[in-house]
ROSE-4610 file (N, C-alpha, C; in Angstrom, 1 decimal, always signed):
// ROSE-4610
residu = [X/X/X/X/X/X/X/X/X/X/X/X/X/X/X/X/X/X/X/X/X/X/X/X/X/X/X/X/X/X/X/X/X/X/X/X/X/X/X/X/X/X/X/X/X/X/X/X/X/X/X/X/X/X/X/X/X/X/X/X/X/X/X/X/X/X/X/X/X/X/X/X/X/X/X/X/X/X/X/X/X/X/X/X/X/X/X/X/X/X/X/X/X/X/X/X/X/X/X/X/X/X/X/X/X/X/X/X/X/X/X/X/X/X/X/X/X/X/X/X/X/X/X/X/X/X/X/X/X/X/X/X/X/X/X/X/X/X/X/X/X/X/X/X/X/X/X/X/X/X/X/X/X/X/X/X/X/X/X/X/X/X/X/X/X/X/X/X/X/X/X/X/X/X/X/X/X/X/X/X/X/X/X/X/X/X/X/X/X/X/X/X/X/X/X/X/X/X/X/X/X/X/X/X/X/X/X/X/X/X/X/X/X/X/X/X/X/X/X/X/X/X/X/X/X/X/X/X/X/X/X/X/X/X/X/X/X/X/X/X/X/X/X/X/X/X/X/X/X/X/X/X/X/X/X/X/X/X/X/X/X/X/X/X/X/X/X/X/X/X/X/X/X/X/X/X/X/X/X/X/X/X/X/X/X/X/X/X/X/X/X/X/X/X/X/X/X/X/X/X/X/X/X/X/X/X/X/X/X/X/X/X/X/X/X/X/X/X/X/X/X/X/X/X/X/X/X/X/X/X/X/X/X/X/X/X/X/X/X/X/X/X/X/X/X/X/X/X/X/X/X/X/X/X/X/X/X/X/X/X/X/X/X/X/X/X/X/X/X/X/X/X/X/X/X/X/X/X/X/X/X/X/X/X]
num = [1/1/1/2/2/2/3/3/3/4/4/4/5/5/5/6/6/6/7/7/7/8/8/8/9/9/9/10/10/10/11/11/11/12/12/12/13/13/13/14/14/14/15/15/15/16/16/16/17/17/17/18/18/18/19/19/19/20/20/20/21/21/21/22/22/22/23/23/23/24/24/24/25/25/25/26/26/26/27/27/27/28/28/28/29/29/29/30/30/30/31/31/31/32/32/32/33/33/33/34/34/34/35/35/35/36/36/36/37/37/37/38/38/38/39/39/39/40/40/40/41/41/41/42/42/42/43/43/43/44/44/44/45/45/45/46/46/46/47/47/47/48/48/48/49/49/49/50/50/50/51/51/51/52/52/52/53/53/53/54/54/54/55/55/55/56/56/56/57/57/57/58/58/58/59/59/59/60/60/60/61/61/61/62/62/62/63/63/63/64/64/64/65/65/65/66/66/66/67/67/67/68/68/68/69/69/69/70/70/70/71/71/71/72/72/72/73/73/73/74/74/74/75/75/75/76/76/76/77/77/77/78/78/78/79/79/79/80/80/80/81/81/81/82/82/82/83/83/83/84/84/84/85/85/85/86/86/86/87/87/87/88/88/88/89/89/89/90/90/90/91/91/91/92/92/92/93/93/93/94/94/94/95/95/95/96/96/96/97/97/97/98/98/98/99/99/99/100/100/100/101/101/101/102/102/102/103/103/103/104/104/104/105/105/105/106/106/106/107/107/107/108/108/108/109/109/109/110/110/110/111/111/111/112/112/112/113/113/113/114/114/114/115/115/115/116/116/116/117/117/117/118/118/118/119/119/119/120/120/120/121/121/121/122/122/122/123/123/123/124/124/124/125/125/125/126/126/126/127/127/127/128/128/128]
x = [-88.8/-89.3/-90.8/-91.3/-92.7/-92.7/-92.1/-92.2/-91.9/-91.6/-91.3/-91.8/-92.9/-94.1/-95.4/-96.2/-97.0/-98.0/-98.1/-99.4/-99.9/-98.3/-98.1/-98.2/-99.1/-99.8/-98.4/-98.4/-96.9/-96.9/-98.1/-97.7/-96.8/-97.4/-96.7/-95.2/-95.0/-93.6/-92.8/-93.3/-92.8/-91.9/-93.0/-93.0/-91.7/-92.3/-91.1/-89.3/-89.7/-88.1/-87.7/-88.3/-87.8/-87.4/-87.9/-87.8/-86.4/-85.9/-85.2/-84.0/-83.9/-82.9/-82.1/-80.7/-80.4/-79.0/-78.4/-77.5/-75.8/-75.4/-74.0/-73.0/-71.7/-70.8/-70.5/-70.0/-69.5/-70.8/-72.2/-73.2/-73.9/-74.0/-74.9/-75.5/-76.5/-77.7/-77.6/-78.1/-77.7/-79.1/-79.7/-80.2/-80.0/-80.5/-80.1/-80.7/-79.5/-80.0/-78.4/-78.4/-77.3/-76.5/-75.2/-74.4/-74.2/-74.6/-74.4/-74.5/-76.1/-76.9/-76.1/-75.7/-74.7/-73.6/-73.1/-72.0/-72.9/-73.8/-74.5/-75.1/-75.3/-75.5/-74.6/-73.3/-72.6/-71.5/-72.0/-71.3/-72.2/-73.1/-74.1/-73.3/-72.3/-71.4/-72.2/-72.3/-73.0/-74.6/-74.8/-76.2/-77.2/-76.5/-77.6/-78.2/-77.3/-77.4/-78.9/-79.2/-80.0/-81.6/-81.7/-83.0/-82.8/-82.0/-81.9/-82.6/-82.3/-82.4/-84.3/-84.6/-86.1/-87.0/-86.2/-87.1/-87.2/-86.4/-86.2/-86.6/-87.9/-88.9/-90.0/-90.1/-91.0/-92.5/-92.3/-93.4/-94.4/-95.7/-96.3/-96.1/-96.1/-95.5/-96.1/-96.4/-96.8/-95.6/-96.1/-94.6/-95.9/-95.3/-96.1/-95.3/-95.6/-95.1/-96.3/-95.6/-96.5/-96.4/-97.6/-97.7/-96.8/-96.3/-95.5/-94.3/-93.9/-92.5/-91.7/-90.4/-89.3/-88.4/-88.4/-87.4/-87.4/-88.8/-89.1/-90.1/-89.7/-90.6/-91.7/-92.5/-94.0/-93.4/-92.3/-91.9/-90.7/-90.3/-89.4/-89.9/-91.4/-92.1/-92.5/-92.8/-93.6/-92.8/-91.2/-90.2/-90.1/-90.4/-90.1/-91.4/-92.1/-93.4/-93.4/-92.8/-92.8/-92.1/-90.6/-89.8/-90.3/-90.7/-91.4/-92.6/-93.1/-93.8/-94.7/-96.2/-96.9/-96.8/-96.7/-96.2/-97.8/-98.1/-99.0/-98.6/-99.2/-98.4/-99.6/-99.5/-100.4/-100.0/-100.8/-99.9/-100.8/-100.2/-100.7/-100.4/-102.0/-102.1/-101.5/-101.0/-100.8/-99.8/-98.7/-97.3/-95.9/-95.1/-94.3/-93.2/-92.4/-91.0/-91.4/-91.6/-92.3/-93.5/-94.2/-95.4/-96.1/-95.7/-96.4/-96.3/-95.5/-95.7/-96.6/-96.2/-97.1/-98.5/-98.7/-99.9/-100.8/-100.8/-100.9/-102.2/-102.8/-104.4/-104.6/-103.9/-104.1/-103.3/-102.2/-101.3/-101.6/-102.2/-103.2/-104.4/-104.9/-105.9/-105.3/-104.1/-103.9/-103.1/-102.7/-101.9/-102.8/-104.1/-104.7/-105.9/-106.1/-106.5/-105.7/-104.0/-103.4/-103.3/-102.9/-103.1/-104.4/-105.3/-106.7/-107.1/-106.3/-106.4/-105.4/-104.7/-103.8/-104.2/-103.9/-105.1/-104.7/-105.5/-105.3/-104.1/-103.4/-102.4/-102.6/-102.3/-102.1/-100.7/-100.8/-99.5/-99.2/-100.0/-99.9/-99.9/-98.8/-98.9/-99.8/-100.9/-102.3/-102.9/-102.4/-103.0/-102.8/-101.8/-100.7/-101.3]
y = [+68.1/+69.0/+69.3/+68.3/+68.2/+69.3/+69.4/+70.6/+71.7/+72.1/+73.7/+73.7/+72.9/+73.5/+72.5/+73.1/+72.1/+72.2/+73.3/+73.3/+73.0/+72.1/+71.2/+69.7/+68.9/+67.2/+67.0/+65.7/+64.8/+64.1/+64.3/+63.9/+65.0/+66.4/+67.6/+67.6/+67.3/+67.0/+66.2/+64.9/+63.4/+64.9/+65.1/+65.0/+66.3/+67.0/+68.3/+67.8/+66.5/+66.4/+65.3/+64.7/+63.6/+64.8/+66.0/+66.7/+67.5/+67.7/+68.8/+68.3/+67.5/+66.6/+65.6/+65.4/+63.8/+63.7/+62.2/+61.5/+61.9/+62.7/+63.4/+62.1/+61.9/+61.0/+60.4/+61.3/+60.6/+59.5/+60.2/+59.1/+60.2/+61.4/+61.8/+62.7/+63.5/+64.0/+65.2/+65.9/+67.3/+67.9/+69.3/+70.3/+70.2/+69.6/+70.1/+71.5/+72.3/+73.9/+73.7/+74.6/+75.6/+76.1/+75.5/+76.2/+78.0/+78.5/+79.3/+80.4/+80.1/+80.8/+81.8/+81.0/+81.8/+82.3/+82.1/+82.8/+84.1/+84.2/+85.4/+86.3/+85.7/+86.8/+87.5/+86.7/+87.4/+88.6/+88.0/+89.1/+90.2/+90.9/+91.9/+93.2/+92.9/+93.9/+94.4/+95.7/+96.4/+96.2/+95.5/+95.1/+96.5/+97.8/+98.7/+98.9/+98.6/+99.2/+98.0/+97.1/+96.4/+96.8/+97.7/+98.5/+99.4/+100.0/+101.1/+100.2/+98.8/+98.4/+98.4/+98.2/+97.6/+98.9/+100.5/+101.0/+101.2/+100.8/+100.4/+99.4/+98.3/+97.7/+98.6/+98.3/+98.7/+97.7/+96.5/+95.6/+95.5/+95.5/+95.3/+93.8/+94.0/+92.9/+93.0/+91.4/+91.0/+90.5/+91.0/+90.3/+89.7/+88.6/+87.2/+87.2/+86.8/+87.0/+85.7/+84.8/+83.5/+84.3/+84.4/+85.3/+84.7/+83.5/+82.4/+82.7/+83.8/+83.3/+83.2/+83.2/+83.2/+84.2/+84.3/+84.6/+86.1/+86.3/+87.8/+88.4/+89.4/+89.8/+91.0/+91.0/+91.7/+93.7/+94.0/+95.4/+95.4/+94.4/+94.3/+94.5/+93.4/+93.4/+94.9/+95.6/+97.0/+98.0/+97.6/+98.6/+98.1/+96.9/+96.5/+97.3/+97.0/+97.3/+99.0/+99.5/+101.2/+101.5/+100.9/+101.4/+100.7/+99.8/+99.2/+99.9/+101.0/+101.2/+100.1/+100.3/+99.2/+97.6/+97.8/+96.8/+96.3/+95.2/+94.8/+94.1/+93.7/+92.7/+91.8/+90.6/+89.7/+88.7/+88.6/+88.5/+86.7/+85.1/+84.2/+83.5/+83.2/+82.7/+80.4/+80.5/+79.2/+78.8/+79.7/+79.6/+80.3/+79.8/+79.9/+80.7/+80.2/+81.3/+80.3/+79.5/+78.7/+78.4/+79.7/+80.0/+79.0/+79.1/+78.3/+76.8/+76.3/+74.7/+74.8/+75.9/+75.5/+75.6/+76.5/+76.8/+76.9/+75.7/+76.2/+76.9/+76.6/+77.1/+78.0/+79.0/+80.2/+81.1/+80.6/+81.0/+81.2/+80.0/+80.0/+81.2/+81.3/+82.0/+83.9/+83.7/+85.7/+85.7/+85.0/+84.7/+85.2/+84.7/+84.8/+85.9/+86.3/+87.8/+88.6/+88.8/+89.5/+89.4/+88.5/+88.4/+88.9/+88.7/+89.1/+91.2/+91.2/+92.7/+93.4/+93.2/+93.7/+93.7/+94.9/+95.2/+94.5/+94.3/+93.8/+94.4/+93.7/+94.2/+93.2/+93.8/+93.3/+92.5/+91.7/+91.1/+90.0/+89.4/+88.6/+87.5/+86.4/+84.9/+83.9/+84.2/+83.6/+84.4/+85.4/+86.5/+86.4/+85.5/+85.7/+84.5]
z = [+31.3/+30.2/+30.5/+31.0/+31.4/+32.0/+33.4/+34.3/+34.0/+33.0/+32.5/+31.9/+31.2/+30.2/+30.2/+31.7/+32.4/+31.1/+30.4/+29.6/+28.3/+27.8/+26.8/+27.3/+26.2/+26.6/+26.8/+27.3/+27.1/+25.8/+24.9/+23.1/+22.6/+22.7/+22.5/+23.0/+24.2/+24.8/+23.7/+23.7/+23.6/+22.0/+21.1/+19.8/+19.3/+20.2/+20.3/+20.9/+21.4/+21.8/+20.9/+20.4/+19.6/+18.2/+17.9/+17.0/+17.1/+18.4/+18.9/+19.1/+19.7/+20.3/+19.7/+19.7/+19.5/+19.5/+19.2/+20.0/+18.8/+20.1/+19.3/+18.9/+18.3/+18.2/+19.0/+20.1/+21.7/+22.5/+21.6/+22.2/+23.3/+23.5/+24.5/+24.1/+24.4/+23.7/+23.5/+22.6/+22.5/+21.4/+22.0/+21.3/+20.1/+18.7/+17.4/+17.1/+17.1/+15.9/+15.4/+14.5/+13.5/+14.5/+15.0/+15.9/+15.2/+13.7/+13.4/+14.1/+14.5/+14.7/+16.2/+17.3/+18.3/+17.3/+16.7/+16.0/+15.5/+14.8/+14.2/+15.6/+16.6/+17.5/+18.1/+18.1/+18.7/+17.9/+16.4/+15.4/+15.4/+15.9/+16.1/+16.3/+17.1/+17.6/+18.9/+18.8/+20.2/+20.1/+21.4/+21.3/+21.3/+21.7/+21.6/+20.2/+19.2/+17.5/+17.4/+18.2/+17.6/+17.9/+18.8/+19.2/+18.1/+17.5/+16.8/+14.8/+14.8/+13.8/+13.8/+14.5/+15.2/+14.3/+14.3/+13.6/+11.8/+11.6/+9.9/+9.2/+10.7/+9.5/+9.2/+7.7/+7.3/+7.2/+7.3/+7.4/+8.1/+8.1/+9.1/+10.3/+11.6/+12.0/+13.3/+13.7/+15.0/+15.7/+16.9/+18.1/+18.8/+19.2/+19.9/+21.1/+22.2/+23.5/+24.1/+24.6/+25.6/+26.5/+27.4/+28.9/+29.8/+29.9/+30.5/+30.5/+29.5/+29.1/+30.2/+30.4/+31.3/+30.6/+28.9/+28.4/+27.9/+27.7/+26.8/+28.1/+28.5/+30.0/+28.7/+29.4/+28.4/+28.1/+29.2/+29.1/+28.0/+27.5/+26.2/+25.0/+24.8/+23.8/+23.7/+24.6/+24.8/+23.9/+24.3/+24.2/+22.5/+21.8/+20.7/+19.8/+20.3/+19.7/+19.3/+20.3/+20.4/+19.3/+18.8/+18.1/+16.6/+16.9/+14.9/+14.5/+13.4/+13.2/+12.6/+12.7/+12.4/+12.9/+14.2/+14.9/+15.7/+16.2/+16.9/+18.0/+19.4/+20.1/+20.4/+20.0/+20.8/+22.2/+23.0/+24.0/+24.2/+24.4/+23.8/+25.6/+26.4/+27.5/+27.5/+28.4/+28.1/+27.1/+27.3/+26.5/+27.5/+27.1/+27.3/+26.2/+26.3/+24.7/+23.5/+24.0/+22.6/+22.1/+22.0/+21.7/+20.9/+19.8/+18.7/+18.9/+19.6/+20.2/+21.7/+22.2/+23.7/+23.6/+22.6/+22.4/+21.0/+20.3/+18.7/+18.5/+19.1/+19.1/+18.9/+20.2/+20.2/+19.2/+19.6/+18.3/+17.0/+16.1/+15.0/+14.7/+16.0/+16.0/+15.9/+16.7/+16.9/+15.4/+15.3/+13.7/+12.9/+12.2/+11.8/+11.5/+13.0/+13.4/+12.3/+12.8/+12.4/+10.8/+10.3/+8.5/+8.4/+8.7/+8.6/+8.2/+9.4/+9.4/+8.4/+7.5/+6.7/+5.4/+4.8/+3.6/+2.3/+1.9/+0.6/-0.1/-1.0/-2.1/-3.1/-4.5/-5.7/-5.7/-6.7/-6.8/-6.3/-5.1/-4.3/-5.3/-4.3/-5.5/-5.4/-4.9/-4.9/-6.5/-6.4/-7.3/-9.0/-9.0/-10.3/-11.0]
């Protein structure tokens, strides 16, 4: 694990796999997520409809992309960014697809930019 994400400590490692990981019935180790989650991708149906969904946010939104990735190449993000209005891309050096663990720093920091820049509104539940 070390080797695929030289730019995470081995605390960061240790702490992410003791978090991720663990020991099935049969006794051998396994990824914990929501097997749901593959079931929900694959009920998508045709994967083109899902660029077509991309322009029906209305939210202002950052796409985060680790310059490292292996998984999201930077001409995806481009192609995502194009079709979301009010979209931003921050691009996070010293990350990999798992931005926000490879790199919390930075991450915190373009995060923050971004909340930063978005205008005030009433109603907010700080506000109430």
């Amino acid at each position: 694990m070390r080797a695929l994400t030289p730019w995470r400590s081995v605390e960061q490692v240790r702490s992410s796999l003791v978090h991720s990981v663990g020991r099935t019935a049969n006794g051998r180790w396994s990824w914990k997520y929501d097997t749901a989650i593959s079931t929900l991708h694959s009920s998508y149906g045709d994967p083109s409809s899902r660029w077509t969904a991309l322009e029906r946010i209305e939210a202002p939104t950052l796409l985060v992309r680790g310059e490292d990735s292996d998984i999201t190449d930077a001409g995806i993000v481009e192609r995502m960014a194009g079709l979301i209005p009010s979209s931003q891309i921050a691009s996070v050096p010293d990350a990999g697809h798992r931005v926000a663990g490879d790199n919390p720093s930075e991450f915190n920091s373009v995060l923050r930019r971004f909340l930063s820049s978005l205008p005030e509104r009433a109603g907010r539940v700080e506000d109430s």
